[in-house]
N, CA, C and O atoms as a CHARMM CRD file, in Angstrom:
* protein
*
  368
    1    1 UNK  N    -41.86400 -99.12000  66.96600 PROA 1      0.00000
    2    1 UNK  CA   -42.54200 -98.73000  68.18900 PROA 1      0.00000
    3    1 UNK  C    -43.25900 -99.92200  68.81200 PROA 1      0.00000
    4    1 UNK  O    -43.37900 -99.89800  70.03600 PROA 1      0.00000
    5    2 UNK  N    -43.80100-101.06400  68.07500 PROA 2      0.00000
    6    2 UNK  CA   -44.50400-101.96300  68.48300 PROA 2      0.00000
    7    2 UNK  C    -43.29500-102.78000  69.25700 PROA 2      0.00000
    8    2 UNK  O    -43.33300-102.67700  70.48300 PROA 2      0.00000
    9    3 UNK  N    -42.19700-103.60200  68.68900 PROA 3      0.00000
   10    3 UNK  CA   -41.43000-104.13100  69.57400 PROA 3      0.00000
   11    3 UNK  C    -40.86000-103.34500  71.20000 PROA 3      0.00000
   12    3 UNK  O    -40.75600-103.72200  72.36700 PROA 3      0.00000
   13    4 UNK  N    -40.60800-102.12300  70.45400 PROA 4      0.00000
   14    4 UNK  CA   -40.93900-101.15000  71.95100 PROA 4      0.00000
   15    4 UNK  C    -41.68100-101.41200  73.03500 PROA 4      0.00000
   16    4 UNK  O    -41.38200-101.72600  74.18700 PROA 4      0.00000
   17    5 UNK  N    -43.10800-101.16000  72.25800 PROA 5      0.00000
   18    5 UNK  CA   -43.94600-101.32100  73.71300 PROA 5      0.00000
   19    5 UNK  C    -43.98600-102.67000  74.13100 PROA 5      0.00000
   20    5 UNK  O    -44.04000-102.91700  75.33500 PROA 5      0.00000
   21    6 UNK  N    -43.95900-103.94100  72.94900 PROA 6      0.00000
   22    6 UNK  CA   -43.52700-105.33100  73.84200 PROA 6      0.00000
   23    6 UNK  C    -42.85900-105.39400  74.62200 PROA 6      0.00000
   24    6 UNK  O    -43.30500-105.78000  75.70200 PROA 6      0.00000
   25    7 UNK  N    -41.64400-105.10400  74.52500 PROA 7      0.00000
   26    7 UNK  CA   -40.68500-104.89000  75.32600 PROA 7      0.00000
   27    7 UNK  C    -40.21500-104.75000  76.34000 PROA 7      0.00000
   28    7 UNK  O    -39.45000-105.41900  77.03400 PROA 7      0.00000
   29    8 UNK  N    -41.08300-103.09200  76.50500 PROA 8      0.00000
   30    8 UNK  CA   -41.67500-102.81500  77.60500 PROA 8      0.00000
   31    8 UNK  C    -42.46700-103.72900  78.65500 PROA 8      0.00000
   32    8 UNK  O    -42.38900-103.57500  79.87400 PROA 8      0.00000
   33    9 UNK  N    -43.00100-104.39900  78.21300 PROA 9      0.00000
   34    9 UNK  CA   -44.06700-105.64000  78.65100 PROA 9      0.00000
   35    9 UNK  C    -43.71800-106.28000  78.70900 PROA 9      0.00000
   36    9 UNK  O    -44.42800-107.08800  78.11100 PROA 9      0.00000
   37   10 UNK  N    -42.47300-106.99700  79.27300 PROA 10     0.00000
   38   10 UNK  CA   -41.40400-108.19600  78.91500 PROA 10     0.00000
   39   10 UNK  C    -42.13600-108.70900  78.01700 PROA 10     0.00000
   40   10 UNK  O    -42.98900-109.50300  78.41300 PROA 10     0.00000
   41   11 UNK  N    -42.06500-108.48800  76.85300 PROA 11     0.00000
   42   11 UNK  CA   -42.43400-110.14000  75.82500 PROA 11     0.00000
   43   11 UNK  C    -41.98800-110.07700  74.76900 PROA 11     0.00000
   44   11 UNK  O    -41.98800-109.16500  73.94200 PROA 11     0.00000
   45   12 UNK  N    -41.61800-110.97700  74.76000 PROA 12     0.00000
   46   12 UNK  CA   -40.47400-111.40800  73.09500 PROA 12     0.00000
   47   12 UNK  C    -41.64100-111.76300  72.07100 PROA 12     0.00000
   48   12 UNK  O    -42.66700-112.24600  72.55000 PROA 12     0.00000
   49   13 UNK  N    -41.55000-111.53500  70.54500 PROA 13     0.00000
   50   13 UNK  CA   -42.55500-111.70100  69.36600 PROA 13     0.00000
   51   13 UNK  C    -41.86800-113.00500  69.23300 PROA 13     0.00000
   52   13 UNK  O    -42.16400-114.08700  69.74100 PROA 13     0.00000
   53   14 UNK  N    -40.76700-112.64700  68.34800 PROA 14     0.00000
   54   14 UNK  CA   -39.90100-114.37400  67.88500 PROA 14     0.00000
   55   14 UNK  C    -40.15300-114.83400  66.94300 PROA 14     0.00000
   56   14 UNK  O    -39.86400-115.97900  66.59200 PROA 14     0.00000
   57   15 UNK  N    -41.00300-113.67700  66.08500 PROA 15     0.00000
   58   15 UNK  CA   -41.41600-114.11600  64.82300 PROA 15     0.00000
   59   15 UNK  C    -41.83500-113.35600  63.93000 PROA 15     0.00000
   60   15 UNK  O    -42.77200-113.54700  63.15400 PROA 15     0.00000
   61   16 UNK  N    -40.93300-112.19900  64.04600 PROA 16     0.00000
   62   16 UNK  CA   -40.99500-110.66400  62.96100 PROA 16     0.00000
   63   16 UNK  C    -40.40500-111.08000  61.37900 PROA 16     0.00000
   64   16 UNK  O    -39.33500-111.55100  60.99400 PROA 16     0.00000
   65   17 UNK  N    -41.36600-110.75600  60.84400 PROA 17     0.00000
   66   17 UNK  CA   -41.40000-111.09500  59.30700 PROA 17     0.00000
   67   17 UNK  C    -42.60000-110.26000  58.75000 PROA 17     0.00000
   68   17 UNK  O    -43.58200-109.66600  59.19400 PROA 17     0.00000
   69   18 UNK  N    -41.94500-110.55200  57.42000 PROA 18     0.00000
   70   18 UNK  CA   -43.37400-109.41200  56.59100 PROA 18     0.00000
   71   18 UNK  C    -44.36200-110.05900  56.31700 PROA 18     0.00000
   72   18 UNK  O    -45.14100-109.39500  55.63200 PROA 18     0.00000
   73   19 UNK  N    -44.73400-111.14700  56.55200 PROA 19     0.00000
   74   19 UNK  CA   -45.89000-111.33100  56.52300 PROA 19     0.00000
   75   19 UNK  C    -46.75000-111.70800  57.91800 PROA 19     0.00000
   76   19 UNK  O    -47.76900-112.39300  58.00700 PROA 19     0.00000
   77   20 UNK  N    -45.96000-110.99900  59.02200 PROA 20     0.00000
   78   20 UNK  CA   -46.69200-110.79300  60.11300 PROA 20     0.00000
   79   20 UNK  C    -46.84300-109.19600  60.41400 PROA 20     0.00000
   80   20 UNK  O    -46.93400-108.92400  61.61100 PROA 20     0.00000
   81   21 UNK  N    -46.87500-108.28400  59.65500 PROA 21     0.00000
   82   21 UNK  CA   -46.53800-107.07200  59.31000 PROA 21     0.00000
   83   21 UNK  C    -48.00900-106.70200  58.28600 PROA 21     0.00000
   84   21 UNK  O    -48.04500-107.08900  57.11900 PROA 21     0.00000
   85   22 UNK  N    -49.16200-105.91800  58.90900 PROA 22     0.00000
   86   22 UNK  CA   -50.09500-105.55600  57.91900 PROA 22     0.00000
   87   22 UNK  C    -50.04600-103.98400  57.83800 PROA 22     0.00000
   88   22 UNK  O    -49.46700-103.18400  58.57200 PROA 22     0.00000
   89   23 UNK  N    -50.73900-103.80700  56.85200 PROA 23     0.00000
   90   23 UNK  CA   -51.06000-102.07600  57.02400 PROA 23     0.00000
   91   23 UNK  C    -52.85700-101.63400  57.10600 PROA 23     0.00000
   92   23 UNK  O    -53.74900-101.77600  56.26800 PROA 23     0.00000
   93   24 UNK  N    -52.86400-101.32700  57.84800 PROA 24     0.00000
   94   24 UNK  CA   -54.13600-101.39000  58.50000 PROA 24     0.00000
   95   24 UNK  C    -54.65700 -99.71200  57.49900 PROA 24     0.00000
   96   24 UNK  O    -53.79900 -99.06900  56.89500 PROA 24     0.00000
   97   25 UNK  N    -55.79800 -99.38100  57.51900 PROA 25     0.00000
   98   25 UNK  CA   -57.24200 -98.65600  56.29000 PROA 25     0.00000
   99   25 UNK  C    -56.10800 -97.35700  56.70600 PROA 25     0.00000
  100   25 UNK  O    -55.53600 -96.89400  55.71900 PROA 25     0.00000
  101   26 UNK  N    -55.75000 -96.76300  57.98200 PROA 26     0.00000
  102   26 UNK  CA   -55.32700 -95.52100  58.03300 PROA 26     0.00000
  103   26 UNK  C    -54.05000 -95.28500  58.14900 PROA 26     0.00000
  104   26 UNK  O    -53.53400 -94.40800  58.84000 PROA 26     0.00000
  105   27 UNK  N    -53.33700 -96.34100  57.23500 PROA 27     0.00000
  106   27 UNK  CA   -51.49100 -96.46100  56.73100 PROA 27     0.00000
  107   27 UNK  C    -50.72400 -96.78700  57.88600 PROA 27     0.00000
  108   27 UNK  O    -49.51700 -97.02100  57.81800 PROA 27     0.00000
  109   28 UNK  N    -51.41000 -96.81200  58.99500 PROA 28     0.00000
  110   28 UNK  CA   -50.31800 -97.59000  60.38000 PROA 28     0.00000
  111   28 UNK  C    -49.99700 -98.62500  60.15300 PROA 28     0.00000
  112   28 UNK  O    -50.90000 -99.24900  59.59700 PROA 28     0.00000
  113   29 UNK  N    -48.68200 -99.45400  60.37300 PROA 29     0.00000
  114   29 UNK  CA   -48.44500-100.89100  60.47000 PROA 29     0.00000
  115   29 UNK  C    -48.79500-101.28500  61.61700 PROA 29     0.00000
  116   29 UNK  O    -48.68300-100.71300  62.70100 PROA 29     0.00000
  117   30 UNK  N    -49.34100-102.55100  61.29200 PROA 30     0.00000
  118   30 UNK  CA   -49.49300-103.33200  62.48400 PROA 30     0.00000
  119   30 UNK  C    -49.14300-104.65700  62.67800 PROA 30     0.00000
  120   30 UNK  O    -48.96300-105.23000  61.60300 PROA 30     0.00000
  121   31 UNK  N    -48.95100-105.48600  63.83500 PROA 31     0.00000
  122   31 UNK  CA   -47.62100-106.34200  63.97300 PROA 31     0.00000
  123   31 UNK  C    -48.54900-107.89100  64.45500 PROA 31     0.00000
  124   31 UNK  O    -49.66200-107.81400  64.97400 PROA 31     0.00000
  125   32 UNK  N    -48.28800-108.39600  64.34700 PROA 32     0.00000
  126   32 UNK  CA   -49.74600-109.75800  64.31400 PROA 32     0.00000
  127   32 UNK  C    -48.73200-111.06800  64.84000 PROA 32     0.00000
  128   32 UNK  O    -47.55300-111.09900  65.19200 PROA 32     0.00000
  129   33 UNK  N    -49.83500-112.16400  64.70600 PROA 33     0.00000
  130   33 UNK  CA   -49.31400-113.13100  65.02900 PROA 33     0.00000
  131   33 UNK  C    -48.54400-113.74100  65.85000 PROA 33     0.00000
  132   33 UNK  O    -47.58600-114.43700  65.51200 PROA 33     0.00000
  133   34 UNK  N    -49.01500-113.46100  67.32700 PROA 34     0.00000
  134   34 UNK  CA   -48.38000-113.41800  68.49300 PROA 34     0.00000
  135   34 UNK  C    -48.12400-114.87600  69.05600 PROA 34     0.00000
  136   34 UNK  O    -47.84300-115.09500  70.23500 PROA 34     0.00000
  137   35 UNK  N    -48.26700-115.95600  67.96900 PROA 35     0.00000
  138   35 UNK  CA   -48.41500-117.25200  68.05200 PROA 35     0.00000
  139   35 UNK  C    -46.90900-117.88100  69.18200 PROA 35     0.00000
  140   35 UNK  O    -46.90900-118.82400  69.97200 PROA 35     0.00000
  141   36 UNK  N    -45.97700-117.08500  68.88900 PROA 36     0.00000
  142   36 UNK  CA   -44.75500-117.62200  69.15600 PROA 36     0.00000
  143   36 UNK  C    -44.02000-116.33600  70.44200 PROA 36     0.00000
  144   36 UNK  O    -42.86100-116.36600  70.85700 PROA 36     0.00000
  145   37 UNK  N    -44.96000-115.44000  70.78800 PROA 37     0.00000
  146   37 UNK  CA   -44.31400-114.38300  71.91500 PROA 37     0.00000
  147   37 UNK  C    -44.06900-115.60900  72.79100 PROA 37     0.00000
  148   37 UNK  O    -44.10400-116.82600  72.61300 PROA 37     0.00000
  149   38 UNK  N    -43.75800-114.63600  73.99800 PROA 38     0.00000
  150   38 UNK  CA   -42.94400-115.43600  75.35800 PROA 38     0.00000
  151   38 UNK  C    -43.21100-114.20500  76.27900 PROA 38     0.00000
  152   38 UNK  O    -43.41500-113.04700  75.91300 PROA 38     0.00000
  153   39 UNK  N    -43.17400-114.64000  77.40600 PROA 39     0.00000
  154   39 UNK  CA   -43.38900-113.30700  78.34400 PROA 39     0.00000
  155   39 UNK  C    -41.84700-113.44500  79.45900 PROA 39     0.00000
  156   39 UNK  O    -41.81600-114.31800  80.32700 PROA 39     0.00000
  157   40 UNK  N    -40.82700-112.59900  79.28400 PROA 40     0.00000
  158   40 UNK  CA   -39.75800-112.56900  80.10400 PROA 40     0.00000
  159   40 UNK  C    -39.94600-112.20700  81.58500 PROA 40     0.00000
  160   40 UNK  O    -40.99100-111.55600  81.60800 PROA 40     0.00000
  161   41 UNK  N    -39.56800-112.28000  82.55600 PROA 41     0.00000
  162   41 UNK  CA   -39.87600-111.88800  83.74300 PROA 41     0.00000
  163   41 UNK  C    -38.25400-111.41000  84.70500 PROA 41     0.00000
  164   41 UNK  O    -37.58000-112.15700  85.41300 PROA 41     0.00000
  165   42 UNK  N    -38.02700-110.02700  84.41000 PROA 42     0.00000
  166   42 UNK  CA   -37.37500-109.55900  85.25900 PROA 42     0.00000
  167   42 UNK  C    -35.56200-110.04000  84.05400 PROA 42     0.00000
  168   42 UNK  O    -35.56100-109.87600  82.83400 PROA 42     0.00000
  169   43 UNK  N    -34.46100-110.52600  84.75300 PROA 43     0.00000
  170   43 UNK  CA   -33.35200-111.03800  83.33200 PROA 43     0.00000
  171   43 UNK  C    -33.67000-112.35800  83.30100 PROA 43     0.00000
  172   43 UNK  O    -32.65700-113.03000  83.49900 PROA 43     0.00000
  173   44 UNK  N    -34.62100-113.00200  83.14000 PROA 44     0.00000
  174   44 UNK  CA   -35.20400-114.43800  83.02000 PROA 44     0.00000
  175   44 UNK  C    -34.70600-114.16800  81.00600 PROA 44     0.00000
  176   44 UNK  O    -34.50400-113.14200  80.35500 PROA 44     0.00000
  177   45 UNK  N    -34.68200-115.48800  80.67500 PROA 45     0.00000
  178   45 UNK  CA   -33.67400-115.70000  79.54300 PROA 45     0.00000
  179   45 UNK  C    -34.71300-116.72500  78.69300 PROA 45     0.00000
  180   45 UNK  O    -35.32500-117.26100  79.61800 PROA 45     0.00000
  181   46 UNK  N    -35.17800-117.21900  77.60100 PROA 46     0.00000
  182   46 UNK  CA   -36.07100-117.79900  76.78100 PROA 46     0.00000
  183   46 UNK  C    -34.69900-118.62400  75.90900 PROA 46     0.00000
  184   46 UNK  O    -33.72700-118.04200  75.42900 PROA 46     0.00000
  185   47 UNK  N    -35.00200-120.33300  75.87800 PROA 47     0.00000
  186   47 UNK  CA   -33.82200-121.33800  75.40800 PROA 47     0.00000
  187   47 UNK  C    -35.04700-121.99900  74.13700 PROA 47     0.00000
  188   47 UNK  O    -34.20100-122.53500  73.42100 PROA 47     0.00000
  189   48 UNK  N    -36.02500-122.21900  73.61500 PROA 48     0.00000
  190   48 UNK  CA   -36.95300-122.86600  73.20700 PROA 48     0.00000
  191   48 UNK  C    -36.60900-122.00800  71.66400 PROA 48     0.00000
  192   48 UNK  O    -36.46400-120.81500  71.39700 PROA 48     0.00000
  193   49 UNK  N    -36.56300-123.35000  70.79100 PROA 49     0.00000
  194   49 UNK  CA   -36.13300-123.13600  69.14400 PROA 49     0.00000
  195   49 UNK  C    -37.04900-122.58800  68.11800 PROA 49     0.00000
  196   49 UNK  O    -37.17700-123.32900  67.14300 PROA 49     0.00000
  197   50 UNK  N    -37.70300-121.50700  68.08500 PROA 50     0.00000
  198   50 UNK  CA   -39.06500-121.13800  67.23600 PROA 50     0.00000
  199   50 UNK  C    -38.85900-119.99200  66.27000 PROA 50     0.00000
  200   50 UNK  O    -37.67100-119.84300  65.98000 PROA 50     0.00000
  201   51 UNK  N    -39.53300-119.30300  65.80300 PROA 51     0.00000
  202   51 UNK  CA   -39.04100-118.36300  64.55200 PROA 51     0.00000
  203   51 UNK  C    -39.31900-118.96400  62.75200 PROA 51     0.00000
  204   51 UNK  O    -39.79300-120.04300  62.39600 PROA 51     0.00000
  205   52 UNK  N    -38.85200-117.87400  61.94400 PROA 52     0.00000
  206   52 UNK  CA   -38.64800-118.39000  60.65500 PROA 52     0.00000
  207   52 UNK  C    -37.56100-118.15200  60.22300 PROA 52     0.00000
  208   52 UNK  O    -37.05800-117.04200  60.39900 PROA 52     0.00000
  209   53 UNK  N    -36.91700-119.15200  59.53900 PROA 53     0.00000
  210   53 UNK  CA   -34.99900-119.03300  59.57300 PROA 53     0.00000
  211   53 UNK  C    -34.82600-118.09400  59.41400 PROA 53     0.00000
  212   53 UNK  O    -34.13300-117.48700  60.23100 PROA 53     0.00000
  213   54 UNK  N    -35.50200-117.23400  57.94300 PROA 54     0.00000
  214   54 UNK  CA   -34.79300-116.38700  57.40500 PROA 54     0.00000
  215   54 UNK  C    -34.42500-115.22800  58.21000 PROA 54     0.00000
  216   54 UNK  O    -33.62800-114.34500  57.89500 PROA 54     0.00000
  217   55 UNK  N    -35.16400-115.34400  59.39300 PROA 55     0.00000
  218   55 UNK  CA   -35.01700-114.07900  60.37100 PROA 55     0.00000
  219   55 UNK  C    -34.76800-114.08000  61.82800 PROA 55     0.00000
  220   55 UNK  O    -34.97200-113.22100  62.68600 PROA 55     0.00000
  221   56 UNK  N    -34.22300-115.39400  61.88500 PROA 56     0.00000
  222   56 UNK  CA   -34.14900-116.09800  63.34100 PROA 56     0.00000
  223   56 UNK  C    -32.15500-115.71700  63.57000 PROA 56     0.00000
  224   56 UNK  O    -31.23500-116.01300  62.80800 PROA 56     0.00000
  225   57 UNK  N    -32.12100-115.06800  64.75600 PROA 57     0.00000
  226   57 UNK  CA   -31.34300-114.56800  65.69900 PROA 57     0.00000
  227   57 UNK  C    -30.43600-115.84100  65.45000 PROA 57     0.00000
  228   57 UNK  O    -30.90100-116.97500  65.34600 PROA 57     0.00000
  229   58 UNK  N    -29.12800-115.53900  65.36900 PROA 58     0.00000
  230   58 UNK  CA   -27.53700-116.62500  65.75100 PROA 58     0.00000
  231   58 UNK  C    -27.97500-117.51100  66.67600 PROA 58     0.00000
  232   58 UNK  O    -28.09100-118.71500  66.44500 PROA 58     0.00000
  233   59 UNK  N    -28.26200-116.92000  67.85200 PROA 59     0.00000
  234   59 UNK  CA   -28.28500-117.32000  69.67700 PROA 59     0.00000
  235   59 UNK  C    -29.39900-118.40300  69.42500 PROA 59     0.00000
  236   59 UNK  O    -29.03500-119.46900  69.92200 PROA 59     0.00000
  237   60 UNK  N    -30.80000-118.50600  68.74100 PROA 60     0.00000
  238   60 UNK  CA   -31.53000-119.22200  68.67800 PROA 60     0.00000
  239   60 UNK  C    -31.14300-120.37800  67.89300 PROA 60     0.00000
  240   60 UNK  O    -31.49400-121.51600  68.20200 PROA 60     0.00000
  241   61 UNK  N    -30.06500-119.97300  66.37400 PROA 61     0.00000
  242   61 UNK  CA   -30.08700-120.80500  65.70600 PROA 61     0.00000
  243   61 UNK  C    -28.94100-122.03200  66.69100 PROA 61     0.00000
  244   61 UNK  O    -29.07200-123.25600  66.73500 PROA 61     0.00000
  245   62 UNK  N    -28.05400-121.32800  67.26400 PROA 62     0.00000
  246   62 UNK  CA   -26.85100-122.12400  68.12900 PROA 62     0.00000
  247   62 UNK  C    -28.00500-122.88800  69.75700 PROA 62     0.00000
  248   62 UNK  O    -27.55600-123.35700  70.80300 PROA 62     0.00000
  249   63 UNK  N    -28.99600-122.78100  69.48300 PROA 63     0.00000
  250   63 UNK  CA   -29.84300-122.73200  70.83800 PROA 63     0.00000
  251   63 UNK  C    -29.12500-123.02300  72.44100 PROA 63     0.00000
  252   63 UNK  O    -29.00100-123.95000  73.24100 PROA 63     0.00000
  253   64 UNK  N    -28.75400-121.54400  72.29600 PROA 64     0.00000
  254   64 UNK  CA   -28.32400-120.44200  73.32900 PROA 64     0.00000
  255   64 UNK  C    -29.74000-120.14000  73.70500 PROA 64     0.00000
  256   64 UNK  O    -30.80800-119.99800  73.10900 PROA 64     0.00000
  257   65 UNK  N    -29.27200-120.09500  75.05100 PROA 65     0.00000
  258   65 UNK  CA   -30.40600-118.61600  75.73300 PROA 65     0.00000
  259   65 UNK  C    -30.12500-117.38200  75.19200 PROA 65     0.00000
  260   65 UNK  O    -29.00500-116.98300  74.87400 PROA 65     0.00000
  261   66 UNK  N    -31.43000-116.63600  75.06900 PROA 66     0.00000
  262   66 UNK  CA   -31.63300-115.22600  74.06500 PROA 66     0.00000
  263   66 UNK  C    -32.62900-114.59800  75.26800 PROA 66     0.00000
  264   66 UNK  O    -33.22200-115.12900  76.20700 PROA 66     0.00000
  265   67 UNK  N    -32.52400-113.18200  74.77600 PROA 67     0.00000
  266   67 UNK  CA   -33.18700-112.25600  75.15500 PROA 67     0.00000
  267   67 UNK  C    -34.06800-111.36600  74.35800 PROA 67     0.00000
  268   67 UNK  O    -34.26900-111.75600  73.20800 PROA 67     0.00000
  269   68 UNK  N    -34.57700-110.37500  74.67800 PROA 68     0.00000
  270   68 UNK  CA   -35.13100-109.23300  73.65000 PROA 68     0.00000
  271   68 UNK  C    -34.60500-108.41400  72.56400 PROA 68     0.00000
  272   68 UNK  O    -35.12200-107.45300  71.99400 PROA 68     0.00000
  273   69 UNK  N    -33.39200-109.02400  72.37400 PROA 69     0.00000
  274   69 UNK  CA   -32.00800-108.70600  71.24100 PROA 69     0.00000
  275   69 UNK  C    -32.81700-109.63400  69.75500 PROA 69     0.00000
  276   69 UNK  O    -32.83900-109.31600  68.56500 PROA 69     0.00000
  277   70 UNK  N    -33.32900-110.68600  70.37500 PROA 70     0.00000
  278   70 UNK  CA   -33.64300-111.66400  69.48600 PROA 70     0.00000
  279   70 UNK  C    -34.65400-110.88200  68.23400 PROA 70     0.00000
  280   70 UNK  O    -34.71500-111.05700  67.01700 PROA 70     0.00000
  281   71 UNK  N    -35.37300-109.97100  69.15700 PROA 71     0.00000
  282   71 UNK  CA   -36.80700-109.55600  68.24900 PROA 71     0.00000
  283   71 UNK  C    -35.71000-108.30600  67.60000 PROA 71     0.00000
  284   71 UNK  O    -35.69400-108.35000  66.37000 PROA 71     0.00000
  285   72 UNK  N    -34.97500-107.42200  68.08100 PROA 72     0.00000
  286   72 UNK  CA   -34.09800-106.57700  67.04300 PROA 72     0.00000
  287   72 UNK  C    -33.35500-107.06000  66.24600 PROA 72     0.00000
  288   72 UNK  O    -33.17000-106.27700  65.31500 PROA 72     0.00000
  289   73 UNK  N    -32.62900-108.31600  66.10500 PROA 73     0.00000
  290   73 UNK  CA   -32.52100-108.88200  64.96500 PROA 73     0.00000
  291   73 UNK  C    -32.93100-108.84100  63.88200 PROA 73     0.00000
  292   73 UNK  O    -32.37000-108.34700  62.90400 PROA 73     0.00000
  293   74 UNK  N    -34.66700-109.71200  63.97000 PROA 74     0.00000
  294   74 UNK  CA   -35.00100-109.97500  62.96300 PROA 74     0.00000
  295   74 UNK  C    -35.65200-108.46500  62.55800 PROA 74     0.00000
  296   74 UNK  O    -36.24700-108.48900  61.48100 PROA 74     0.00000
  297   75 UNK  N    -35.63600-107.17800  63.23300 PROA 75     0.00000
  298   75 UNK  CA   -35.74600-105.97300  62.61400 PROA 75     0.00000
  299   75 UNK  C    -34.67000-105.79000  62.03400 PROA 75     0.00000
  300   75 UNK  O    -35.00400-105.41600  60.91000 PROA 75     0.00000
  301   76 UNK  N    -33.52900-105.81700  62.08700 PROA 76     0.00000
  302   76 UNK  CA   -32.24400-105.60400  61.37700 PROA 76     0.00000
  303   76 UNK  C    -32.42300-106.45400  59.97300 PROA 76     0.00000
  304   76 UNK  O    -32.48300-105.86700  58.89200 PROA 76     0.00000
  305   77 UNK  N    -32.50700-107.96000  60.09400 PROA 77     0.00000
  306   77 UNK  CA   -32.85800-108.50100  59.08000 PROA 77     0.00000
  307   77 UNK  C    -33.88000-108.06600  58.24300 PROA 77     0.00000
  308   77 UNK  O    -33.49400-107.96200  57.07900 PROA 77     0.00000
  309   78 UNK  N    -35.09000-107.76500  58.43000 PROA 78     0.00000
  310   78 UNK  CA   -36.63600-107.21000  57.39300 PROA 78     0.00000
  311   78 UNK  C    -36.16400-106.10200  57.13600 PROA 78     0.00000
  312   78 UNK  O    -36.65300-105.68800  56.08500 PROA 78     0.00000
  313   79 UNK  N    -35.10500-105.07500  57.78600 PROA 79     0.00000
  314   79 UNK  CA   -34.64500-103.85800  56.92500 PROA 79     0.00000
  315   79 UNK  C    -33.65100-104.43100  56.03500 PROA 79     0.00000
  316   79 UNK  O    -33.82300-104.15300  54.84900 PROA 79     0.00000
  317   80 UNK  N    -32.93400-104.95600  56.23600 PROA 80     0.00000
  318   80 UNK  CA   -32.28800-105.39600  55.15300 PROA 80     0.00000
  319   80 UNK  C    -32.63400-105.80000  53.50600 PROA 80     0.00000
  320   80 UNK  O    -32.29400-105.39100  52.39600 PROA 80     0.00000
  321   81 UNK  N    -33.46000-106.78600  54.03400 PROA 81     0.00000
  322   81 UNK  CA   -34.66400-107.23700  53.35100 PROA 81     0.00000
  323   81 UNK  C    -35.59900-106.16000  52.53700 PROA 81     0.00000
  324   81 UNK  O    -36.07400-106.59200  51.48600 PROA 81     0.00000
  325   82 UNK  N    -35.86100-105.05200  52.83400 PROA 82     0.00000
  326   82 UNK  CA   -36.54000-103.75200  52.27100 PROA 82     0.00000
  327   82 UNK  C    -35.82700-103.26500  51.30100 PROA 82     0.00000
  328   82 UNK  O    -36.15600-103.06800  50.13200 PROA 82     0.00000
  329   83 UNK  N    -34.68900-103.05000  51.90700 PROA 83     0.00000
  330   83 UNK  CA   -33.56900-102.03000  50.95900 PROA 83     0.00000
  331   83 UNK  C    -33.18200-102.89100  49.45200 PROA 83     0.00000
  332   83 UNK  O    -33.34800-102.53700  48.28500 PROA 83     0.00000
  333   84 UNK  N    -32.56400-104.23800  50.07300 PROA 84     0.00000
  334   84 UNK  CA   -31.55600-104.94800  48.82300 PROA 84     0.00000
  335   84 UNK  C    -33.05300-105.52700  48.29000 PROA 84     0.00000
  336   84 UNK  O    -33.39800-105.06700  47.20100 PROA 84     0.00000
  337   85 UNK  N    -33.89600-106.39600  48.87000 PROA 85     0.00000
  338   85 UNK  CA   -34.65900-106.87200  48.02900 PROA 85     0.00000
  339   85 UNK  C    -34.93400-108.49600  48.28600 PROA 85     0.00000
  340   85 UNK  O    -35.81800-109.19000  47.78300 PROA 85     0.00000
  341   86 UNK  N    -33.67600-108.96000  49.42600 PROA 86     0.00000
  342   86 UNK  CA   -33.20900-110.49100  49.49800 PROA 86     0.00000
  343   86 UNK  C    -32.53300-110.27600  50.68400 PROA 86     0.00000
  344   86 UNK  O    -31.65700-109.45300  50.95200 PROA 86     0.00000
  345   87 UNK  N    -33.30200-111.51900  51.66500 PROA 87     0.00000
  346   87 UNK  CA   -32.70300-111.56000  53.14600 PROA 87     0.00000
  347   87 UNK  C    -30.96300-111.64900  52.59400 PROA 87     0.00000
  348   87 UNK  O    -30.34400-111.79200  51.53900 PROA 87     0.00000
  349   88 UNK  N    -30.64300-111.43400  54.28800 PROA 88     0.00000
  350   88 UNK  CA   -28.72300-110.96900  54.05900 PROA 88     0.00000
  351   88 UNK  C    -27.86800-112.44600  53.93500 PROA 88     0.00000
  352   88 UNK  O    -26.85700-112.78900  53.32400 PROA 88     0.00000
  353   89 UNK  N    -28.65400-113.00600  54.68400 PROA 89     0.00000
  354   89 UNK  CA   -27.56600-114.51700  54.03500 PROA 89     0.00000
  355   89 UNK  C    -28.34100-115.42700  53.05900 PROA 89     0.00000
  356   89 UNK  O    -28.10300-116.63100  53.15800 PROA 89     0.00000
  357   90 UNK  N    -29.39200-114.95700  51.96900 PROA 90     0.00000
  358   90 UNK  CA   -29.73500-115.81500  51.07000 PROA 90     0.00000
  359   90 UNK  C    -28.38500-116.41500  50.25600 PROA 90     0.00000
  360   90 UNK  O    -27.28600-115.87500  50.12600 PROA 90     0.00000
  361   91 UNK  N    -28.83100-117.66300  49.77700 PROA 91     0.00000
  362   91 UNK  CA   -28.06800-118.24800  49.14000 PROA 91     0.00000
  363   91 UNK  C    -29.01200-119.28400  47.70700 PROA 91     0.00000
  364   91 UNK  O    -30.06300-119.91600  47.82100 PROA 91     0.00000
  365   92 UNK  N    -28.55700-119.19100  47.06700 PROA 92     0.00000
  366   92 UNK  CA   -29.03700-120.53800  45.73100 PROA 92     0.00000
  367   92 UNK  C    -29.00600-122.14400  46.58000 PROA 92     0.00000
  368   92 UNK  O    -29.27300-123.17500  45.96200 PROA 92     0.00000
């Protein structure tokens, strides 16, 4: 719901990970560290290389212009991450 209402608000996070992820006294999550948002304006497009690998979007890593796809990514990735236990392209 939080990337939602960003969203809503043109603004990209760009930096969803669990340890920007708290649980606040009355069990809500809450989403922090807005160090690296961006504010989109209208289909205006964000080219600038930021994130943490393990959860950073293709389009960023190829530095492509990205959109608000970027922040569902790295939700796709931290679920991943929940279930197995180990981001999806870890490697040794």
């Amino acid at each position: 719901m939080a990337i939602g209402f960003l969203h809503s608000k043109n603004l990209l996070h760009r930096d969803i990970k669990p340890e920007n992820i708290l649980m606040g006294n009355d069990g809500y999550l809450l989403l922090t560290d807005f160090g690296m948002a961006k504010e989109l304006n209208g289909d205006e497009v964000a080219t600038s290389f930021v994130g943490t690998l393990d959860y950073i979007a293709y389009e960023i890593m190829q530095m492509k212009s990205y959109n608000k796809a970027v922040d569902w990514w790295a939700i796709g990735v931290l679920t991943y991450e929940l279930i197995v236990g180990f981001p999806p392209f870890y490697s040794k």
